[in-house]
C-alpha positions in Angstrom: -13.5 13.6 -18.4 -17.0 13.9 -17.5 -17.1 17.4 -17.6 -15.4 17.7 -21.4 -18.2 15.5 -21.9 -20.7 17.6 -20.6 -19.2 20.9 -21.9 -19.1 19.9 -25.6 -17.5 22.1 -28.0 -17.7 25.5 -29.8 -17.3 28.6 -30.8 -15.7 31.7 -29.3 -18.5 33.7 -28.7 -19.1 38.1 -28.4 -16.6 39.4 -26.4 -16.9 42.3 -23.6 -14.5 45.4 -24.9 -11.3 45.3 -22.2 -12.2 46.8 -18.9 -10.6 49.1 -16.6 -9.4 47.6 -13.5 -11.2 49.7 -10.7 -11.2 49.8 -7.2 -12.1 46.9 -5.3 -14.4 46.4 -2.4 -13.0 44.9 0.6 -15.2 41.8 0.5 -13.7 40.9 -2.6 -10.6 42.0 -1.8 -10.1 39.9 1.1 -11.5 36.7 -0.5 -9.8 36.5 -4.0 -6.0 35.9 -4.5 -4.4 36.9 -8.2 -1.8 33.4 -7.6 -4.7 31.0 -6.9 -8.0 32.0 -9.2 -11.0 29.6 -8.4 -12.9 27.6 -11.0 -16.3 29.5 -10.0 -16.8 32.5 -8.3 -20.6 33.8 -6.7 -20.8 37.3 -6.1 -24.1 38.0 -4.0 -25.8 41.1 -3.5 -27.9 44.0 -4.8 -25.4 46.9 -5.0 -24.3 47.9 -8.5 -20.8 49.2 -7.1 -19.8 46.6 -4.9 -20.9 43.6 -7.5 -18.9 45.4 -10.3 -16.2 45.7 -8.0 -15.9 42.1 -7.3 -16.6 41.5 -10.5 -12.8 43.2 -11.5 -10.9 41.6 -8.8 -12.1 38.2 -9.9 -11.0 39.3 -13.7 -7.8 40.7 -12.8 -7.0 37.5 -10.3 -8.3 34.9 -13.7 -6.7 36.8 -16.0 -3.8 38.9 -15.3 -2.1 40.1 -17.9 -4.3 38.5 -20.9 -6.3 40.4 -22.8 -9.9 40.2 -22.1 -11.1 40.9 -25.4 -9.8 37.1 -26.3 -10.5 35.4 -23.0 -13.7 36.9 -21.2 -17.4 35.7 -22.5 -20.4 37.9 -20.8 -23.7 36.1 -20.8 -27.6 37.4 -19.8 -29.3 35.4 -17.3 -31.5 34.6 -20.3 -28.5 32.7 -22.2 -29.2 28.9 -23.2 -27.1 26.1 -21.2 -25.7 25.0 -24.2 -23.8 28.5 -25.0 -22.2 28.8 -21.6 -21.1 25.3 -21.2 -19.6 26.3 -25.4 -17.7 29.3 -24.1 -16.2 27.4 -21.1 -15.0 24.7 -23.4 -13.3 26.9 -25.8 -9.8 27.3 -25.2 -8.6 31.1 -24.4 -6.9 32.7 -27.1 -3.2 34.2 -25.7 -3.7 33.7 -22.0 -4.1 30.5 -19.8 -7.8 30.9 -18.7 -11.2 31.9 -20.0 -13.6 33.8 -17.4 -17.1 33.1 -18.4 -19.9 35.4 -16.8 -23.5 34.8 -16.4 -25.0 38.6 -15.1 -27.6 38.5 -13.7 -28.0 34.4 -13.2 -30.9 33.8 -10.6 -32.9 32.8 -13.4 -30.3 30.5 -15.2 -29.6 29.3 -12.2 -32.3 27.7 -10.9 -33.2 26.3 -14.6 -29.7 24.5 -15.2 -28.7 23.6 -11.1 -28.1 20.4 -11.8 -26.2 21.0 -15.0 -24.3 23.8 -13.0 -23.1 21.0 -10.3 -21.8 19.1 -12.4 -19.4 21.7 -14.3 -18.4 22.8 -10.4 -17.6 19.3 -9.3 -15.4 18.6 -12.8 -14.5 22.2 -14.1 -12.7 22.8 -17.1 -9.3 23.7 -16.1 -8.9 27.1 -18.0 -11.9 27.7 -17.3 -13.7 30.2 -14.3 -17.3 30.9 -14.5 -18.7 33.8 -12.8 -22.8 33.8 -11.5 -24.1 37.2 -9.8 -27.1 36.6 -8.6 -29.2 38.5 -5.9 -29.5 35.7 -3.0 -27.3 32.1 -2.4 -29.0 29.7 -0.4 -26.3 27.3 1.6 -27.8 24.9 1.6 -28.5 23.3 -1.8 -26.2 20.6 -3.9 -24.9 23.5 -5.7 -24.1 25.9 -3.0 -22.1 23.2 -1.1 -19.9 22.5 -4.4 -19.5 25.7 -5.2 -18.5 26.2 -1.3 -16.0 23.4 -2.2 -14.2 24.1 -5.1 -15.2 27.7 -5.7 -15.9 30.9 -3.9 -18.8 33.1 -2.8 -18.0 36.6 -2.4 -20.9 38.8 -0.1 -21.7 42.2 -1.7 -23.8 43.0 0.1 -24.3 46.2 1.6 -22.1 46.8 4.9 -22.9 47.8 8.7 -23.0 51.2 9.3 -19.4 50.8 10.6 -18.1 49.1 7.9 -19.4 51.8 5.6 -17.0 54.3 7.4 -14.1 51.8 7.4 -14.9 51.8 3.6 -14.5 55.2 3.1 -11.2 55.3 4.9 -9.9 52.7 3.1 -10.9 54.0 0.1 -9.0 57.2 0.7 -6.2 55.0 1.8 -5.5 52.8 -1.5 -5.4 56.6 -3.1 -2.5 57.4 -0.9 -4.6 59.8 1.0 -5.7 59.8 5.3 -9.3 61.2 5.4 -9.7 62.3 9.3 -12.7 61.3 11.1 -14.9 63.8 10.4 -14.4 64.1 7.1 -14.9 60.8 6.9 -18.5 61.5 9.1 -19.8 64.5 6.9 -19.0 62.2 3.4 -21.0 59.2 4.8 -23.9 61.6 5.9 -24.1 63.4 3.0 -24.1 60.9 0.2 -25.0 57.9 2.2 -24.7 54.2 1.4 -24.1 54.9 -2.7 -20.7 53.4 -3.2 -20.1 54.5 -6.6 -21.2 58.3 -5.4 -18.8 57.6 -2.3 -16.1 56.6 -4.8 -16.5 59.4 -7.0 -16.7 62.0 -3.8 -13.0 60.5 -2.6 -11.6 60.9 -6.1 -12.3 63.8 -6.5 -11.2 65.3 -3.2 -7.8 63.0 -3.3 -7.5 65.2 -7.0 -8.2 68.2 -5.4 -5.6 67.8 -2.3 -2.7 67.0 -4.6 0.1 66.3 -2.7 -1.5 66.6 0.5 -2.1 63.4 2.4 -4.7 64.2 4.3 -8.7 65.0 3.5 -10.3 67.1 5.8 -13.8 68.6 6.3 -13.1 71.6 4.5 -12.0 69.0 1.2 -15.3 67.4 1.8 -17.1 71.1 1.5 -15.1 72.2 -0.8 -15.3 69.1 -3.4 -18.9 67.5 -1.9 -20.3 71.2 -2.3 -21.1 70.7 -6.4 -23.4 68.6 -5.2 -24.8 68.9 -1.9 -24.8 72.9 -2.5 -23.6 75.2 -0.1 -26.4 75.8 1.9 -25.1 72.2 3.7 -22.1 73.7 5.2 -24.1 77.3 5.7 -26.3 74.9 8.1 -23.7 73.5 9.9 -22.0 76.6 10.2 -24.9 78.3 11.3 -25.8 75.7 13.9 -22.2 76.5 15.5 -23.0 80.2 15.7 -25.7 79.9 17.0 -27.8 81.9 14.2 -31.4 80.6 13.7 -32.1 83.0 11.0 -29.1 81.8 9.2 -29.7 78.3 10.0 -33.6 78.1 8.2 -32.4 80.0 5.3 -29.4 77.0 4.8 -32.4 75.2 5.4 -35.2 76.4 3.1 -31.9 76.2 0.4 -31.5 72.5 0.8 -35.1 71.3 1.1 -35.6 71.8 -2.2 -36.2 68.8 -4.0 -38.1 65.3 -2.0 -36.0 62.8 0.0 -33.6 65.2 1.1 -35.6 65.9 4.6 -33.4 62.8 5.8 -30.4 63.6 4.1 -30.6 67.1 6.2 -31.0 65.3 9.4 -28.2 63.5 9.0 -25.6 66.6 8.4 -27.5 67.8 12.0 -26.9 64.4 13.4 -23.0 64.9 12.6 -22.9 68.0 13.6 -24.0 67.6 16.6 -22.0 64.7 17.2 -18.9 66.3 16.8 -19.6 69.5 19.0 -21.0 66.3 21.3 -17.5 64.6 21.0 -15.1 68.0 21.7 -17.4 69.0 24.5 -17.0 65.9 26.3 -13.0 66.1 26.0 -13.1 69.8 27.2 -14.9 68.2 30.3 -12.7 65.9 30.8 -10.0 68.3 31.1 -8.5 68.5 27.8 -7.0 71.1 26.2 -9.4 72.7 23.9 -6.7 73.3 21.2 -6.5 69.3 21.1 -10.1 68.5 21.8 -11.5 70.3 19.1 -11.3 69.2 15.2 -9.0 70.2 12.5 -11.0 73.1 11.3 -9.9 77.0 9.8 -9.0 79.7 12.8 -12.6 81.6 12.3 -14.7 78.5 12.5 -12.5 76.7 15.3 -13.5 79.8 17.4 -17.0 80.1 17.0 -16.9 75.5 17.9 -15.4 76.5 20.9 -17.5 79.3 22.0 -20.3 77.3 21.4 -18.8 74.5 23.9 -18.5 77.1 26.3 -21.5 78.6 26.4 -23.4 75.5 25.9 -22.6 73.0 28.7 -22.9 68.7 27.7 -25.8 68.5 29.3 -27.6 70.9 27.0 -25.7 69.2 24.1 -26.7 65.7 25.2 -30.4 67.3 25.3 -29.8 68.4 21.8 -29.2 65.4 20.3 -32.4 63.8 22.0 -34.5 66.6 20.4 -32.9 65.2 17.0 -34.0 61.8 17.7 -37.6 63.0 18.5 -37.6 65.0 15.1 -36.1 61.7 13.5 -38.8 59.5 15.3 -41.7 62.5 14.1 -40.5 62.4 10.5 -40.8 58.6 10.4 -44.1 58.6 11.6 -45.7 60.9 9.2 -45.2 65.0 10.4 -44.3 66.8 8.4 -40.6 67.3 7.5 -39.9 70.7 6.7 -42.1 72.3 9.9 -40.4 69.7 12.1 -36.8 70.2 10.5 -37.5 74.3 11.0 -38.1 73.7 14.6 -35.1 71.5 15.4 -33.0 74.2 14.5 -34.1 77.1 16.2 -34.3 75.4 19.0 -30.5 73.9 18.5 -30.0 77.6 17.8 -31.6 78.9 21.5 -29.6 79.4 23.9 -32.4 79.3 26.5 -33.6 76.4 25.2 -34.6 73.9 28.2 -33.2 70.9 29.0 -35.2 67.8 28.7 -34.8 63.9 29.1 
């Protein structure tokens, strides 16, 4: 065939030590099947987590049982033609297919495309190569082949709403239900890191045993080794109302820069979810069922603060943390404008404004 022709013969080449199948993300998941492994997979994007992710599900779909020290070759994007096209050609050793990965291959790429269509359009067939590369123009010779006869797989980072789906799901292939505003508090805290997300669920799936479900109070327990405590001493604060409290949480978690943001967005959840049990209360139900999942102590003081500070005032609230957002963005400074969002969330004569 053309393509043995092409592919020429060697060697076995270095060989990756066997890797641990990990949890996959849910582009990858959807798009690769373990009974039908492509000939050549593209996984696209910048983040580490979701690319290494991908990067497993396309393994364990090539490879299944086999052991990768025998049939997996790993190649730098600086590796010569001739060595890849060698290590597809070699027959694996105790399995039926040999994954061959280029990491990263923009750079190889765009120096061998036209040898690279010519392996998609007549692949070896135990063969699957494997290019991560950073962007994937459609619409070159290569991309349409590879649209063909292989897959692309987006890494790319997610919507803000696919982030939170992510989390749940994550929870959920551990056995576990993480409610919503645990699910909230974990995406403000750590933000859009997936392996830090990943680690974060793990350990609070660990630390519920046989409990199914993840609450807030897992997320400040577990999340607290990190974030510090002066997070949920914020948030806490916030609900009673204390604005001496509040600004000493605060001076205890501006300590370090780039977490001026990171504080915003605990407010911003905060205040969504006081938002959220207000408006149900309004709307005539029961506060028992309006409010969240939360400890008898803490569930009182939510409540109180529903009651003695109307939607209106909450709604107002939540536009003076979009001006502080909006002032922090444009150059004030952080900590003087973080101190007076919260005494302010913290007044209870504070006016209301539009």
């Amino acid at each position: 065939m053309a393509g043995d022709a092409l592919l020429g013969s060697g060697e076995d080449g270095e060989y990756a030590n066997a890797l641990r199948n990990r949890l996959m993300a849910k582009a990858a998941a959807k798009s690769v099947r373990q009974s039908s492994p492509k000939p050549v997979y593209v996984l696209v994007g910048h983040d580490a987590y979701l690319l290494d992710a991908a990067r497993q599900r396309v393994l364990t779909a090539a490879l299944d049982k086999a052991d990768p020290q025998t049939c997996l070759g790993q190649h730098d994007g600086d590796a010569e033609l001739a060595a890849v096209l060698d290590e597809l050609r070699t027959l694996p050793l105790l399995g039926s297919r040999r994954v061959v990965i280029v990491n990263p291959a923009d750079e190889f790429v765009s120096a061998h495309r036209e040898a690279l269509e010519k392996v998609v359009q007549s692949p070896p067939p135990h063969a699957v190569l494997v290019l991560v590369v950073s962007s994937w123009p459609s619409n070159t010779r290569l991309a349409k082949a590879v649209a063909e006869a292989g897959e692309v797989i987006d890494c790319s980072v997610p919507e803000r709403g696919s982030l939170n789906r992510w989390i749940t799901e994550a929870a959920e292939r551990r056995g576990k239900k993480l409610d919503r505003d645990a699910a909230e508090l974990l995406e403000q805290w750590v933000g859009r890191d997936y392996a830090a997300l990943d680690s974060e669920i793990e350990k609070m799936s660990l630390y519920a045993g046989s409990r199914k479900t993840l609450t807030v109070q897992d997320v400040s327990a577990v999340t607290t080794a990190t974030a510090g405590p002066a997070a949920f001493a914020l948030s806490n604060a916030l609900t009673a109302g204390d604005a001496r409290a509040a600004l000493e949480a605060l001076g205890g978690m501006l300590t370090s820069r780039g977490e001026e943001f990171r504080v915003l967005g605990l407010i911003a959840w905060h205040l969504r979810r006081v938002l959220a049990a207000a408006r149900k209360v309004q709307a005539g139900e029961p506060p028992a069922k309006a409010l969240p999942y939360l400890p008898p102590e803490q569930k009182a003081a939510l409540a109180a603060l529903i009651r003695h500070r109307p939607v209106r005032k909450l709604a107002a609230d939540f536009r003076r943390l979009l001006r502080a957002d909006q002032a922090m963005k444009s150059g004030a400074d952080a900590r003087t404008t973080l101190e007076e969002l919260v005494v302010g969330l913290c007044s209870p004569a504070a006016a209301v404004s539009s």
